[in-house]
N, C-alpha and C positions, 0 to 999 in steps of 0.2 A: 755368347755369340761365337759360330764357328769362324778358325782362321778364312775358310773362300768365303764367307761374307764378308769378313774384316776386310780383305784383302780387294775383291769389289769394290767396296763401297772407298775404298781409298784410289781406286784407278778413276770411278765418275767423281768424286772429287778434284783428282786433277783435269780431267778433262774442263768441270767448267770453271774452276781457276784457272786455265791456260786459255780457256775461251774470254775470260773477263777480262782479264791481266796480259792480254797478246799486247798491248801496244807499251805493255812495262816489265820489258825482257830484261832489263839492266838487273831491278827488282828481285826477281824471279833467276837470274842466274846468278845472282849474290847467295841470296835467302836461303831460297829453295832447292834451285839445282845441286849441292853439294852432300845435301846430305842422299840423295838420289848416286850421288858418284860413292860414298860410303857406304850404300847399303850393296852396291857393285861390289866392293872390295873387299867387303866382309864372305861374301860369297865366293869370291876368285881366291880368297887366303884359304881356303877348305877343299878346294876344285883337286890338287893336284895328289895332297895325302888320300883324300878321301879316295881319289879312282885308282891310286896305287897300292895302297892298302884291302882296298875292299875285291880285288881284282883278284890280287894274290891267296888275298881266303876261297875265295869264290871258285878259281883254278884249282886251287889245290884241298878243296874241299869235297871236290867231285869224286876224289879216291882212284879216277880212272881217264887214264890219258884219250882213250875209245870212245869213251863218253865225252869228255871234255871236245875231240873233235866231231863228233856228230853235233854237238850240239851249237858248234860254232860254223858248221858247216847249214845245220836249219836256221839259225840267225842271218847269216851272212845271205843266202839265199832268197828269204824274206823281203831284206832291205833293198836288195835291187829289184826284184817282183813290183812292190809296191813305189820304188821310186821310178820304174818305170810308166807305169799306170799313170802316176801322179802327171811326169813331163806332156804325157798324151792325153790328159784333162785339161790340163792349161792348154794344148793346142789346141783343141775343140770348143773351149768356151771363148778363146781371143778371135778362131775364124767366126765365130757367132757374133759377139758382143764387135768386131774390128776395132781394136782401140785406137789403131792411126791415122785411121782415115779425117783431114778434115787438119791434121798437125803437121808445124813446117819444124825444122830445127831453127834453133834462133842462130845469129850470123854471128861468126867467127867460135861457136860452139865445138868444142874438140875434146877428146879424154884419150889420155894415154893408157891405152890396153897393156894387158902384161902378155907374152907370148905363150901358148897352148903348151902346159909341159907334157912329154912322152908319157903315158901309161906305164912303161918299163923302168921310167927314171921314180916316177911316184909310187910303184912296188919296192924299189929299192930305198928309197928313203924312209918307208914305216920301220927299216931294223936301224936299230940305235948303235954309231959307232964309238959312241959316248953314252952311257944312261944317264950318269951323275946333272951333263948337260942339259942330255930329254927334259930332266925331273927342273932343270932351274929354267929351261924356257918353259916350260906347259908346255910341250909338244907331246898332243895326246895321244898321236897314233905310236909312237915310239914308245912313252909309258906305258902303253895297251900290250906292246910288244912283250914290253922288259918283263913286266909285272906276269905274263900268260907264264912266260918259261920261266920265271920264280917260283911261280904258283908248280909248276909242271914237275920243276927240281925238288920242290919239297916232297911233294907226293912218292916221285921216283926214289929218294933217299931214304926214304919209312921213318923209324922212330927218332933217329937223330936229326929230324926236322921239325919236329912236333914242337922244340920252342920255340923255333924260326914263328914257326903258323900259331902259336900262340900270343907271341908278340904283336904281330900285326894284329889277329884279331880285338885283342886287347882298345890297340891303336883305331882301328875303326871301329869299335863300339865310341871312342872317344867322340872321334871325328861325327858319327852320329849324331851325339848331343850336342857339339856346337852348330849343327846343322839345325835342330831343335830349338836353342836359343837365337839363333842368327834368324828365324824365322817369325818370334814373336815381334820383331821389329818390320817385316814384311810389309804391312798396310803402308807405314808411313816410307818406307821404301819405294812400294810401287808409285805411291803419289806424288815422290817428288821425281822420281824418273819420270812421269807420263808428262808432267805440268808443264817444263818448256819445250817439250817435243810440241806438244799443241799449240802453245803459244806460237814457236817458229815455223807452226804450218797452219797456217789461216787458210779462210778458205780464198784468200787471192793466189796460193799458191795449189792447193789442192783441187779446186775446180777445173783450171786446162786438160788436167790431166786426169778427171775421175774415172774417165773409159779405164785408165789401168789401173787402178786403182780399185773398182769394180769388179774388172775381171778376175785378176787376182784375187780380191776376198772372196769371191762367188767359188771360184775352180778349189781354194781350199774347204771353204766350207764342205763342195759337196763330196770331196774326198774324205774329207773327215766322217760327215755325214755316212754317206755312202758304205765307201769303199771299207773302213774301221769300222764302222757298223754290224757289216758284212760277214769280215774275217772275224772277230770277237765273237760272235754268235756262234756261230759256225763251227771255228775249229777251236777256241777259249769255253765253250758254253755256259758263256757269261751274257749276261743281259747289257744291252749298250746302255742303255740308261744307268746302269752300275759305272760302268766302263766311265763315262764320262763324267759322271758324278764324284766318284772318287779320287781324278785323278786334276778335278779342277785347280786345286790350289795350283800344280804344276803350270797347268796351259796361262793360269792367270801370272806367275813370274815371267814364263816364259815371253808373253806379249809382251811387258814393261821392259825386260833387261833385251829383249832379243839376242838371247844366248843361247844355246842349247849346253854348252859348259855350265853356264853359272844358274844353269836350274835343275842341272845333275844332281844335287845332292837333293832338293827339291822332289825331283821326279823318282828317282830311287827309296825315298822316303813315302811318296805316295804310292806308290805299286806294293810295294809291300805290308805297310800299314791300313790301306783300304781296299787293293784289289786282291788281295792273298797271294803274293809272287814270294816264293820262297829266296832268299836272301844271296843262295847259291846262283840262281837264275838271274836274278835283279843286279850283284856285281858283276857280271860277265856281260850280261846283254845291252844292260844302261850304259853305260860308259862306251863300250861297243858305237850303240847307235846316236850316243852326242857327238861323234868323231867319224862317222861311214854314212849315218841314213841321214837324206835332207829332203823328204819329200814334198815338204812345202817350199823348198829353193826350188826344186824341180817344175815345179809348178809355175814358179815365177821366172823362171829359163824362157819355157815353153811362151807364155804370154809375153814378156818382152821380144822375144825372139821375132812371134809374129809383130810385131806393134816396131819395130826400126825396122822391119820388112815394108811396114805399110806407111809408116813417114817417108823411106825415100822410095816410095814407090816400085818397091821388087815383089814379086806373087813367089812363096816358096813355094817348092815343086815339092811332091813324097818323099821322093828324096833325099831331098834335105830336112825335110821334119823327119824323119826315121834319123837324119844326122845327128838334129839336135833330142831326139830323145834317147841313141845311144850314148851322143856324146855327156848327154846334163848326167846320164845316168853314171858313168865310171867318173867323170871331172867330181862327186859328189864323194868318194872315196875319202878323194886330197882334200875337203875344204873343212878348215877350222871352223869349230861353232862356235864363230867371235859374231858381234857383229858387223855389219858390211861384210863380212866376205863370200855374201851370194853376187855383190857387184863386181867382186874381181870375178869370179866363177861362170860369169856371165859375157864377161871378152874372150872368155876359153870358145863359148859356146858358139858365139856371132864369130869369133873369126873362123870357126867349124864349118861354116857355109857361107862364110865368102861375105857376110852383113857389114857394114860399116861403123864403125866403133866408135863415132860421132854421136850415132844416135841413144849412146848410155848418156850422155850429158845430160838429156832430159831427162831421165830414171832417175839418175842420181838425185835431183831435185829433193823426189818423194820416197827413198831407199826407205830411210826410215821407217815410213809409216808402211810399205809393204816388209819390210824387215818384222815390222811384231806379227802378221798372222802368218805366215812362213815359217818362223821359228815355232810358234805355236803347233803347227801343224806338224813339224819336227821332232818334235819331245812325243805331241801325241803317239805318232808313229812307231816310237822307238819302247811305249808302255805296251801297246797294241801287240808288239813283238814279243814283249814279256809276257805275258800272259797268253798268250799264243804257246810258246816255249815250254812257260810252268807248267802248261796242261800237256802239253807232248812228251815230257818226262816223265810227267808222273801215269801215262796211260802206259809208256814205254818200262817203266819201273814194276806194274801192277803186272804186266804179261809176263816180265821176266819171272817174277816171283812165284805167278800161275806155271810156268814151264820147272821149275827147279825142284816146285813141291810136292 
């Protein structure tokens, strides 16, 4: 039986054990929920070598600093394009579907927003004035930083760097296989993370609020759908059926842990093993976009955004939906793919246009369960890029070679 069966059939397993067992949470968060926190942790202990290590091969494998920036310059490019798209599909399916219409805040309902940081303060913070530190928080825009001009210096140095990059790669062929092993435990993983997410959202809490709930998996789907569909065809000339096929086991971690970190090693493992992304491509771009591209956060900007517009009765104007789809789109930069931290990213957005910060109380509710197809859609996004990438290198590589010879 393959791992995305295995892995399936252990998410509808929790599903209707957390449906059977909802009214014996005690049970269920003794039992069950811990080994769901272990199989978290086994993944988060591989998160940090792994994207540091594989980054610095990756950089510095490129052979060419020219290269290295084109090709971070089509990456970086990409991921705003399509998280643009994304924040402007959740706009259009929430003025369709109105998720607020019809909902009051409950009384004395309040959430402490965190204040909009500057764009200039959160370009300055991805450089590390510490690395050693980057590397003991997981701060992965920092690591991304360190690791590119490691990668960068080795290359620039020539031959007396070549144990440096031999080391590491060494180190991430390791780090590989414990990814491989950490994975055969996966099914029971996923099952015990989903089992009391379900349990603690019955449908007496999911039903108020299905309009968002709705919306939001509809605007991802049809992004995923769609929009991936689209670009993978197109400019990957890859069949989307490939596309998605291959890259399931990811989107299935992805849903359970709602990480886009802790299904890196996961997703870097399936691009390359079943979509063909060359390894070069795959540490550069993957870790790239668990840390910059959140296109399924975008999505769910967009739809909450509308939806505390229409609880307290405010119509956004153009321009303030063009606010929040530039805003959701650069706020997407700064946000760690932990989970919850599309609901802090989400007081940047509302206080963007003036919304009141009240109305995340009832989000909050359901974060959770909009937390796993967002992050899903996240990871997808971010293979969608790779393979996008691999193919643009290697047509870019084919012409060079045509010119030279």
């Amino acid at each position: 039986m393959k791992l995305t069966t295995k892995i399936f059939i252990g998410l509808l397993l929790g599903v209707i054990v957390g449906l059977v067992f909802s009214s014996s949470t005690a049970f269920i968060n003794t039992w069950i929920k811990p080994f769901g926190i272990l199989f978290i942790n086994l993944i988060k202990m591989i998160i940090v070598p792994i994207v540091f290590a594989s980054l610095i091969v990756g950089s510095a494998s490129v052979g060419d600093v020219r290269k290295l920036s084109r090709m971070g310059g089509k990456t970086l490019s990409y991921y705003l394009v399509t998280t643009a798209l994304a924040v402007t599909i959740g706009l259009i399916i929430a003025n369709i579907i109105n998720p607020g219409m019809g909902l009051t805040l409950p009384a004395n309902a309040k959430y402490a927003g965190k204040e909009a940081m500057p764009i200039s303060q959160v370009l300055l913070d991805i450089f590390p004035t510490n690395p050693v530190k980057a590397l003991v928080d997981a701060n992965m825009l920092q690591i991304i930083v360190f690791a590119i001009f490691g990668g960068i210096g080795i290359t620039l140095v020539g031959e007396r760097g070549k144990p440096v990059l031999s080391f590491f790669d060494g180190f991430a062929e390791i780090m590989y296989k414990i990814t491989a092993i950490i994975m055969e435990f996966a099914p029971y993983g996923v099952f015990a993370l989903i089992t009391p997410v379900v349990a603690a959202n019955g449908p007496k809490v999911l039903l108020p609020l299905a309009a968002v709930i709705t919306a939001v998996y509809l605007a991802c789907i049809l992004h995923a759908v769609i929009v991936y569909s689209i670009v993978v065809k197109m400019l990957a000339g890859m069949s989307p059926f490939k596309f998605f096929k291959g890259f399931s086991p990811a989107m299935l971690i992805a849903f359970s842990t709602c990480s886009s970190s802790a299904t890196l090693p996961v997703s870097m493992k399936s691009v390359e093993e079943n979509l063909g992304v060359s390894k070069e491509v795959s540490s550069f771009v993957m870790p790239l976009g668990a840390t910059i591209n959140m296109d399924g956060t975008a999505i769910y900007q967009g739809v909450c955004a509308v939806f505390v517009a229409q609880v307290f009765g405010m119509d956004l104007t153009i321009g303030q939906m063009f606010t929040v789809i530039l805003t959701a789109t650069l706020a997407s930069i700064g946000t760690a793919g932990v989970p919850g931290a599309g609901l802090i990213m989400l007081t940047m957005v509302l206080q963007s246009i003036g919304l009141p910060l009240e109305g995340i109380a009832l989000i909050a509710g359901i974060d959770r369960i909009l937390d796993m197809i967002r992050t899903t859609v996240n990871v997808t996004g971010d293979a969608s890029a790779a393979v996008i990438i691999n193919r643009s290198e290697s047509k870019y590589l084919s012409q060079v070679e045509k010119v030279t010879a």
